[in-house]
FILO-147504 format. One record per residue (C-alpha): x, y, z; residue in one letter; residue number from 1. Coordinates in Angstrom, 3 decimals, m for minus. Example, Ala and Ser with C-alpha at 12.3 -4.5 7.8 and 13.67 -1.06 7.14 Angstrom:
% FILO-147504
[[12.300,m4.500,7.800],a,1]
[[13.670,m1.060,7.140],s,2]
//
This chain:
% FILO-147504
[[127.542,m63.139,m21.511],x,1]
[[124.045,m64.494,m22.258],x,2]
[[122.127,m67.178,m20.474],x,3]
[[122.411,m70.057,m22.323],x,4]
[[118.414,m71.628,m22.801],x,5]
[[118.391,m75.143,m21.776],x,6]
[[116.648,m77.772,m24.312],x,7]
[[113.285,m77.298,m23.170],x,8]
[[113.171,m73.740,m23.749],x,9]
[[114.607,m74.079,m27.206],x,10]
[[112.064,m76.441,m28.210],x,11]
[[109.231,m74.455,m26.986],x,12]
[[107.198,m72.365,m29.599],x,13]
[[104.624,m69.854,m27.947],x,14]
[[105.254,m67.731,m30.851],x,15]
[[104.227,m70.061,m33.295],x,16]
[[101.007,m71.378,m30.859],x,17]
[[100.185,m67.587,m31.188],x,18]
[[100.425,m67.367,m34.568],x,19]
[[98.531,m70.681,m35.038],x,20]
[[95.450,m69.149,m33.070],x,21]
[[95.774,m65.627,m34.297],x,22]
[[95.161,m67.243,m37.786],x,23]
[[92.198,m69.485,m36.779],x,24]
[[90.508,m66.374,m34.865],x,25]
[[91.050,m63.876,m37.964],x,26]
[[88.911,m66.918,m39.372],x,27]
[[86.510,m66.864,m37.390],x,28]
[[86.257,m63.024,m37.645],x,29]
[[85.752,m63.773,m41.028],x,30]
[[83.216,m66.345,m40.621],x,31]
[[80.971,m63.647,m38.882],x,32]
[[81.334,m60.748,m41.611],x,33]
[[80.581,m63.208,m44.375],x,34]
[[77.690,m62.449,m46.984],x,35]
[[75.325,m64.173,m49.187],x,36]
[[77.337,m66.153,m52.012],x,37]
[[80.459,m66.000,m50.032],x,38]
[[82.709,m68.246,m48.292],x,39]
[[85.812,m68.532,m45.956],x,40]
[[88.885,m71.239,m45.663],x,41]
[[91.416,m71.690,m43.566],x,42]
[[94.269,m73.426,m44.839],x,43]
[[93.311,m73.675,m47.693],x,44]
[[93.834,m71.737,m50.860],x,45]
[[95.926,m69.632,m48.053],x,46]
[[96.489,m69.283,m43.986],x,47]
[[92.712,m67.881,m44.780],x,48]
[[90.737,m67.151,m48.087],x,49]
[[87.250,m65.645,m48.797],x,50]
[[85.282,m66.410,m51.933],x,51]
[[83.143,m63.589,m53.169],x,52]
[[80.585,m64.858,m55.352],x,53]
[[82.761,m66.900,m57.080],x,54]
[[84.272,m63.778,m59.535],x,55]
[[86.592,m62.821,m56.375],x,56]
[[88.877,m64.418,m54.346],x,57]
[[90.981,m63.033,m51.583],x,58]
[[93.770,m64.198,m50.413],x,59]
[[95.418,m63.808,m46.930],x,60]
[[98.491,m64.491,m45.006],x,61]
[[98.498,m64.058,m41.563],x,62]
[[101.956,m63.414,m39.498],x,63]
[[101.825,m62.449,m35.808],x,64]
[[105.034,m61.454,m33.488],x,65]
[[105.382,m61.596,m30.061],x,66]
[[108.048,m59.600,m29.985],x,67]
[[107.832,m56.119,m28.485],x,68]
[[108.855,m52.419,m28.365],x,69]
[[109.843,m50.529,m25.716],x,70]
[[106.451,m49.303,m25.295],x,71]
[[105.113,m52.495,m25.117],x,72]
[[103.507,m52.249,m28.571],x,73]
[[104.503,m55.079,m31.508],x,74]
[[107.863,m54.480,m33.914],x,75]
[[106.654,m52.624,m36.591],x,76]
[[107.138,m54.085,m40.043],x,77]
[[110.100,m52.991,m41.355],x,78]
[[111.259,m52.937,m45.427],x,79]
[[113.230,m55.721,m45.177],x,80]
[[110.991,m57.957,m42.434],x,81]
[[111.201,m61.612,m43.572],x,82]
[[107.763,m62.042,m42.617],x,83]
[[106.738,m59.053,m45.483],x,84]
[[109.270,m60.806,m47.879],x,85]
[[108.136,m64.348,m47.669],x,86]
[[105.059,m63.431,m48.065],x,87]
[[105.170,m61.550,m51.270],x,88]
[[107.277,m64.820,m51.950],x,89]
[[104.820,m66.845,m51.376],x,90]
[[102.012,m65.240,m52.964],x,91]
[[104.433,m64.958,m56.456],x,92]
[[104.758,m69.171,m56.167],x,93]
[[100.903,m69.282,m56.194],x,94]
[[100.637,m66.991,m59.207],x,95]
[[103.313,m68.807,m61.253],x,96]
[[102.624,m72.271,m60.211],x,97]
[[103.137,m74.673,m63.080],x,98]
[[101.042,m77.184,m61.281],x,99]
[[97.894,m74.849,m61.610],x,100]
[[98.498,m74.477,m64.831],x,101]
[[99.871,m70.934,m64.513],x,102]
[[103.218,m71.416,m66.124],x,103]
[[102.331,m68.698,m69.434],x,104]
[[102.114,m64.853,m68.134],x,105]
[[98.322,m65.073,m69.703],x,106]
[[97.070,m67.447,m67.096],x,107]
[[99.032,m65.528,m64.449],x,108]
[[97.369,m62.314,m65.458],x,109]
[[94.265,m64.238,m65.200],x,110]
[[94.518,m65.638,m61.855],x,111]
[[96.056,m62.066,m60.344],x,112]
[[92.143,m60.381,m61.934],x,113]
[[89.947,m62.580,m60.023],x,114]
[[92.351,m62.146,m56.419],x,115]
[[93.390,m59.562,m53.809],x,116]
[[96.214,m60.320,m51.929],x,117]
[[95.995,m59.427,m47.739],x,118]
[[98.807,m59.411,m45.955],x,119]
[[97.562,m59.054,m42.212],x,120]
[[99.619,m58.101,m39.331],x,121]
[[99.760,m57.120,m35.498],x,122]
[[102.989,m55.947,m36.455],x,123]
[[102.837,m51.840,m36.302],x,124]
[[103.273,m49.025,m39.415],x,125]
[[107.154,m48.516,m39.562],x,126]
[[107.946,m44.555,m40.506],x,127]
[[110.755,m45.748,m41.989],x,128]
[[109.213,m48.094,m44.591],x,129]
[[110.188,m46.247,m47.664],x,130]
[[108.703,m50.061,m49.738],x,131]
[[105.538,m50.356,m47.791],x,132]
[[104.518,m46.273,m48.373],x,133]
[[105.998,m46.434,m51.998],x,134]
[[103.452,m49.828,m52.487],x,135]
[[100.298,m48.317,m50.910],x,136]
[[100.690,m45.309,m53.253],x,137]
[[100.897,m47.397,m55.740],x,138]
[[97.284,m49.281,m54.690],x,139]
[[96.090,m45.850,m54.508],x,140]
[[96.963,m44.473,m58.100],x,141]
[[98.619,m47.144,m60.025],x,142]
[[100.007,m44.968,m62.809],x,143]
[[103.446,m46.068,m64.338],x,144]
[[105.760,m43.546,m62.762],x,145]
[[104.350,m45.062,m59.501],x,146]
[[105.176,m48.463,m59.788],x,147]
[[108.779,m47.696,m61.622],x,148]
[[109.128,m46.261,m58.023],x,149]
[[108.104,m49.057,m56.368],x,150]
[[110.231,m51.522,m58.738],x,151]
[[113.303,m49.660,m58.166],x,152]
[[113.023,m49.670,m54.549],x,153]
[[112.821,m53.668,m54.661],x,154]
[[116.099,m54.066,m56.625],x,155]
[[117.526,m51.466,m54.325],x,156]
[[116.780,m53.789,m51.343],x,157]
[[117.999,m56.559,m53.041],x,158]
[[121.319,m55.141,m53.783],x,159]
[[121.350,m54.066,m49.630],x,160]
[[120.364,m56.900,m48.276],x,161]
[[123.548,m59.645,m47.490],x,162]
[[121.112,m62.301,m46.614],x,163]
[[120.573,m64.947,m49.096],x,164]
[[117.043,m65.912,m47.926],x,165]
[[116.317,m62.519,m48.328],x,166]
[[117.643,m61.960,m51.713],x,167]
[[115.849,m64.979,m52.771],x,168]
[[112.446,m63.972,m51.441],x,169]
[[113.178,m60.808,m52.931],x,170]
[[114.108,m62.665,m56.171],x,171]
[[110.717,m64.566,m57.002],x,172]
[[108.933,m61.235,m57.090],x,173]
[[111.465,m59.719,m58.730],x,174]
[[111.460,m62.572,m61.532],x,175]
[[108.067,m62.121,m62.332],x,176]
[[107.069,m60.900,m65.958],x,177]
[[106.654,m56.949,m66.052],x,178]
[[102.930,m56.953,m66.938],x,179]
[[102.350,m59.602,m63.536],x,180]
[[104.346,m57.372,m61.263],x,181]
[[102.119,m54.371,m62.863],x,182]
[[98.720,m56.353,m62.167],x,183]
[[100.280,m58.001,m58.422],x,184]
[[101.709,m55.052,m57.455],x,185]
[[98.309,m52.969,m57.320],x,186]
[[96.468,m55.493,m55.979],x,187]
[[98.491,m56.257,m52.590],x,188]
[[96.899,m54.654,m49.327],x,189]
[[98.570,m54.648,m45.730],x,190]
[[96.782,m55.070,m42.082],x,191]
[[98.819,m53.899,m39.994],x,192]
[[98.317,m52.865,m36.334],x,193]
[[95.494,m55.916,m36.169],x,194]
[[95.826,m56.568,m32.288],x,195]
[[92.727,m56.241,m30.897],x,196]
[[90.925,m59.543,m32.849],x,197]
[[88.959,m61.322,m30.294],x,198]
[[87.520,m58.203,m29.712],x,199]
[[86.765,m57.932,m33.149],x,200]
[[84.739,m60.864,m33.332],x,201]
[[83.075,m60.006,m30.166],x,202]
[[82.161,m56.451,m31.588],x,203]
[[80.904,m58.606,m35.078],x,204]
[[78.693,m60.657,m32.620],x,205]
[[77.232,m57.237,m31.156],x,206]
[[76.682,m56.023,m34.713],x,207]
[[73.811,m58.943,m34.648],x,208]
[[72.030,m57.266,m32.653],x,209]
[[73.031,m59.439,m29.329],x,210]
[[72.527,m58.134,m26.196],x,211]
[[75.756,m57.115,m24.320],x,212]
[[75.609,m59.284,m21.708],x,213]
[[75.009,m62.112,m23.954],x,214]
[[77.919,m61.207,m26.537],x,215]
[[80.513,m63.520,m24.655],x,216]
[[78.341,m66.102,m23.907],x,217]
[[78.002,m66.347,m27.935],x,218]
[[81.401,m65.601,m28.384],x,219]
[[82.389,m69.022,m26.331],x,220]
[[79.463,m71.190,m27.888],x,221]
[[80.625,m70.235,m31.148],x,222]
[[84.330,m70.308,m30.935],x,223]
[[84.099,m74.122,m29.699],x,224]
[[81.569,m74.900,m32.264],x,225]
[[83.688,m74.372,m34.681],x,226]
[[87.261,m74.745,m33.339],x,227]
[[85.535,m78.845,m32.876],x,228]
[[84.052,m78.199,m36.176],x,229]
[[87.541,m77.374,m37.572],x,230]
[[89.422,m80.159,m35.662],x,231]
[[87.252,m82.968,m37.039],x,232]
[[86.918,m81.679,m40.208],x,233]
[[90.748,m81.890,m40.469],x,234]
[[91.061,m85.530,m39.176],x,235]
[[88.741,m87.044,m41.579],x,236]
[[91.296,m85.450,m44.328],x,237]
[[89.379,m82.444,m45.927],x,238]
[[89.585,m78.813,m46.114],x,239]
[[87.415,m76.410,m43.681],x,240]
[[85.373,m74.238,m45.485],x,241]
[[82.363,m72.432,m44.233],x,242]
[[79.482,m70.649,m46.188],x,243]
[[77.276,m67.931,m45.463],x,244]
[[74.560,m70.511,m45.840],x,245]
[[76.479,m73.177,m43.748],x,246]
[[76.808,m70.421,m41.000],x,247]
[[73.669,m69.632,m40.848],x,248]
[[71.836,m72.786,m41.051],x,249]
[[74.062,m74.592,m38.375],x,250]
[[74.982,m71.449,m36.119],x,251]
[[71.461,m69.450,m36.440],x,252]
[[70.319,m71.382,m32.900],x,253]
[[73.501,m70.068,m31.230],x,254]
[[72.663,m66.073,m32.084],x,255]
[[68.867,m67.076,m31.937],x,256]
[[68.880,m68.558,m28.055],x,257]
[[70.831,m65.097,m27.065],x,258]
[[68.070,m62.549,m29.031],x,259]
[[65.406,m64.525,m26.935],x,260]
[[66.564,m63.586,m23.605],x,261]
[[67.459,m67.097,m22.392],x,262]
[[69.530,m66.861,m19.107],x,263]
[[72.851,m67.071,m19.947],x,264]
[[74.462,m70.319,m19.133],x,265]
[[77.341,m69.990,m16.604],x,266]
[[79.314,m73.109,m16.075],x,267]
[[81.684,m73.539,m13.073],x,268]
[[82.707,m75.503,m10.478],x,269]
[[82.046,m73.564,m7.202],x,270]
[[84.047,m73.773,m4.089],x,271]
[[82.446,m76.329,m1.413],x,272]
[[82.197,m75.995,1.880],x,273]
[[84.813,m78.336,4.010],x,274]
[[82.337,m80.084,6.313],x,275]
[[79.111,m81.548,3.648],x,276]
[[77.451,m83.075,6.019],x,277]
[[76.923,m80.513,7.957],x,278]
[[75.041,m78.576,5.639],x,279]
[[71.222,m78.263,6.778],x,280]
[[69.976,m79.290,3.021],x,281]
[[72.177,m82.625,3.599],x,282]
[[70.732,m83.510,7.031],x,283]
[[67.431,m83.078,5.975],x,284]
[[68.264,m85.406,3.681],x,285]
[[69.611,m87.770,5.438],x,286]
[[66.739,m87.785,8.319],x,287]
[[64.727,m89.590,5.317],x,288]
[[67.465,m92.152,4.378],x,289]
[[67.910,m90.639,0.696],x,290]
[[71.025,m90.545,1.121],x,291]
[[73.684,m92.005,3.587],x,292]
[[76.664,m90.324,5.545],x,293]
[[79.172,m92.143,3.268],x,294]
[[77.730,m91.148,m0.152],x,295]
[[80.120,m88.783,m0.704],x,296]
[[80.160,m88.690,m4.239],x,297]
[[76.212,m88.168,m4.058],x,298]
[[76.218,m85.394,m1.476],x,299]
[[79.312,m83.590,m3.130],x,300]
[[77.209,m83.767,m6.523],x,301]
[[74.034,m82.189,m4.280],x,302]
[[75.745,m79.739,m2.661],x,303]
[[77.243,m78.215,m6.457],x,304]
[[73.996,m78.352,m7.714],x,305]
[[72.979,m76.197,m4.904],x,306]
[[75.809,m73.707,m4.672],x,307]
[[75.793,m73.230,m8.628],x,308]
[[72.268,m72.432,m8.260],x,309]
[[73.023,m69.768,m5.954],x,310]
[[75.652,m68.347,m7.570],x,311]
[[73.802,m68.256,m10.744],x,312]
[[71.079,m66.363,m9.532],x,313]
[[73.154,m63.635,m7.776],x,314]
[[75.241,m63.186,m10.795],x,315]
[[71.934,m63.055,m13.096],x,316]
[[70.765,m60.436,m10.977],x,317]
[[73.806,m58.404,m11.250],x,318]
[[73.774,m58.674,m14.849],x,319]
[[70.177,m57.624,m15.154],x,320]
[[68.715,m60.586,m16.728],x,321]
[[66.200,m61.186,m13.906],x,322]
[[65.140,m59.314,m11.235],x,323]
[[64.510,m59.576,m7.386],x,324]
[[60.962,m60.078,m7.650],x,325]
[[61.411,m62.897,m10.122],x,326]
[[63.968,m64.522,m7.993],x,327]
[[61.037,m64.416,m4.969],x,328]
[[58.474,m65.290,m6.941],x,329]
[[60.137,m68.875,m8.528],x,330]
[[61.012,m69.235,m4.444],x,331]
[[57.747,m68.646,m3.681],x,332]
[[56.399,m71.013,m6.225],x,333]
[[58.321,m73.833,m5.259],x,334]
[[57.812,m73.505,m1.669],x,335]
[[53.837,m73.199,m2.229],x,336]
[[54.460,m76.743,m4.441],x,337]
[[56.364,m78.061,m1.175],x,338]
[[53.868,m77.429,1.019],x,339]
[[51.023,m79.041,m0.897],x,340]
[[53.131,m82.014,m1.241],x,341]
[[54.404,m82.184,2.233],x,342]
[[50.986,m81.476,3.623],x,343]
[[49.123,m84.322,1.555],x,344]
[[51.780,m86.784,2.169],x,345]
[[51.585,m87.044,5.819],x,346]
[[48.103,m86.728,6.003],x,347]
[[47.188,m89.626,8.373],x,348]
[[50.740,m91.432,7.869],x,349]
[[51.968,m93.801,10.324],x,350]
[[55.461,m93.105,12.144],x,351]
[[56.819,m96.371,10.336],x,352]
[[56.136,m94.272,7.064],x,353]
[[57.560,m91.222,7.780],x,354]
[[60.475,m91.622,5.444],x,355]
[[59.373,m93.458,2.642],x,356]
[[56.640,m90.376,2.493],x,357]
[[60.093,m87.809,2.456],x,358]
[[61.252,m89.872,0.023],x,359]
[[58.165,m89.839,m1.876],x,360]
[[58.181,m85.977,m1.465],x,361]
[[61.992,m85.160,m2.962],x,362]
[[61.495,m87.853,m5.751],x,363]
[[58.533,m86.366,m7.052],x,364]
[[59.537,m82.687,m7.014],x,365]
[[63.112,m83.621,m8.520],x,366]
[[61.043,m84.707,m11.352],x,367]
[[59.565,m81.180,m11.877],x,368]
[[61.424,m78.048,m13.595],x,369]
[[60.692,m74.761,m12.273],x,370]
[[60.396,m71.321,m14.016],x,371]
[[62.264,m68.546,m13.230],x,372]
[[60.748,m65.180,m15.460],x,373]
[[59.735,m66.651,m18.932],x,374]
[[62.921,m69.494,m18.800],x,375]
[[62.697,m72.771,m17.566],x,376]
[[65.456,m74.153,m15.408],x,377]
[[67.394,m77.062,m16.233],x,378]
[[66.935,m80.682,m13.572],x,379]
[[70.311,m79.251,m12.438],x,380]
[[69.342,m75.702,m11.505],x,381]
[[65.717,m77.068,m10.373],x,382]
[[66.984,m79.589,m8.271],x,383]
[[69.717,m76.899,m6.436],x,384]
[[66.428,m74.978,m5.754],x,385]
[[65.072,m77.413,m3.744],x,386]
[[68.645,m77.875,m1.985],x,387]
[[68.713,m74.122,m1.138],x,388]
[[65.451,m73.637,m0.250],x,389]
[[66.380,m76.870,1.905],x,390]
[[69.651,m75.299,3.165],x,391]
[[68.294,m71.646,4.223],x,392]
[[65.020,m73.433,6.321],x,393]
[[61.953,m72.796,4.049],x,394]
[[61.324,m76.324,3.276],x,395]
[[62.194,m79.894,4.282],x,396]
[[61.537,m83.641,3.741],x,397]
[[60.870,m84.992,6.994],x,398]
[[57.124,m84.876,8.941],x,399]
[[59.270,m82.965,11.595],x,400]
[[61.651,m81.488,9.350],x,401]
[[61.820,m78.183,11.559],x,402]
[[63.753,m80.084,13.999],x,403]
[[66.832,m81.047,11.670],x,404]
//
């Protein structure tokens, strides 16, 4: 006897949050293989449309499954699938729609010349898909003897199927006029097998000619550009529709930062150490009073700063953006500004000055932004220089900041 699912777990739908995203990211897949005069929908004219130069429009309807074989692999589509049914269903309502005006078989005809209809899939190539094989041959060579086959297979599974969902999906294609099933017939194409889409996209972003190590750092810019894009676009009460020209005049930055060899930007919250204050960066900062022993929101924002700096230059290195010697030469830059600093301000200062001149010190080289290679660092990164350099003993704020 089976487990009976309690309420929760019937109301939950990962299959349809799956099928929600795997729509928007075959959009944005679509997005980045668009052309000049073209443009791509979602939701709109379908799950996801392109315009071709406005002579051209395909259509596509997206269905996903999370439901596997025993090798792991998605259900194939099989001859009677609902999802292949209800599609074909659906894509008969749009061609007969009374409300487009395409109520006479003239306008239909009309409508079916200017589109191509995509069903796309992660579901697999059934062997045993006598409709699906008997259809693409048809694509292929559209003579009459090829679609007779195809129409006799449909009434065939009509008469085999006992479900009356079924026989009704199977109905509104069936019901069309003979020239309109000719014309739709030859123009339907199946994606199947489509699994693999965020890599896709990533591989489309590669295509640009973006570095490798920079391909996922576009990939994420991108993806929340326009998933906001899409989101706010859809509260305000319109349609989402992007055009080549749209793309490239408000994404052109994102692809153009990456061909220019800008560091990539790596955002995370590192792991602090249990103990701040005893950190040598912090007590050099708190011989000078710039900050206090209960400022922990202060010293916990410091001590990220300094430890995301770090990080960010050992994983930089590792990805070959910079190299070691740049890496020594920003440190060495930074400690040579340090030390002209440090040196002027205590020239001749009075022991009741001491800190205000540390002070002085950190203020004004917080202000600066230091260079690392050809980029510029951002106040964040330039100020966790200062903390490391701090923290490992090459500089401090104090006139006897050795001794801290």
């Amino acid at each position: 006897m089976g487990i009976s699912k309690t309420f929760m777990e019937k109301t939950a739908a990962p299959g349809a949050s799956a099928g929600f995203d795997y729509q928007y990211y075959y959009f944005l897949y679509k997005i980045l293989n668009l052309r000049k005069g073209q443009s791509v929908g979602l939701e709109i004219k379908d799950d996801v449309h392109t315009d071709v130069d406005g002579d051209l429009q395909l259509l596509f309807q997206l269905k996903h499954t999370i439901q596997k074989q025993a090798d792991g692999k998605p259900v194939a589509l099989t001859e009677l699938d609902v999802d292949l049914w209800k599609t074909l269903h659906n894509w008969a309502k749009v061609i007969s729609d009374p409300n487009a005006d395409r109520a006479d078989e003239t306008a239909q005809l009309k409508f079916i010349s200017k589109t191509e209809f995509h069903l796309v899939t992660n579901k697999s190539e059934s062997s045993s898909n006598k409709f699906g094989k008997l259809l693409a041959f048809y694509v292929e060579d559209d003579t009459p003897e090829n679609l007779q086959k195809v129409l006799s297979r449909i009434s065939e599974l009509q008469a085999s199927t006992s479900d009356d969902t079924m026989k009704g999906y199977i109905s509104t294609v069936s019901e069309l006029s003979a020239a309109v099933k000719r014309d739709f017939l030859k123009k339907v194409h199946f994606e199947l097998s489509e699994t693999e889409i965020i890599q896709k996209i990533k591989n489309s972003i590669a295509e640009k000619f973006i570095p490798p190590r920079k391909v996922d750092e576009v990939y994420e810019r991108l993806n929340t550009n326009i998933r906001d894009r899409n989101y706010i676009t859809i509260l305000s009460g319109k349609a989402f529709s992007v055009s080549f020209d749209d793309f490239n005049n408000k994404y052109c930055n994102i692809f153009q930062d990456a061909r220019n060899n800008k560091l990539s930007s790596l955002r995370f919250e590192p792991a602090l150490p249990d103990d701040l204050l005893r950190q040598p960066f912090v007590q050099q900062l708190l011989s000078i009073d710039d900050v206090y022993d209960h400022e922990d929101e202060i010293i916990t924002e410091y001590s990220t700063h300094k430890i995301r700096l770090a990080r960010s230059l050992e994983q930089w290195e590792q990805s070959g953006e910079v190299v070691y010697d740049e890496v020594q030469a920003m440190h060495h830059e930074v400690h040579l500004r340090w030390k002209n600093n440090h040196r002027m301000a205590y020239r001749g200062c009075k022991s009741d000055e001491v800190k205000e001149k540390g002070q002085a010190i950190i203020n004004k080289m917080r202000q600066e932004k230091y260079k690392l290679g050809e980029d510029e660092l951002s106040t964040e990164y330039s100020n966790g220089e200062l903390y490391e350099l701090s923290d490992i003993g090459r500089i401090g704020w104090h006139r006897d900041w050795e001794k801290f």
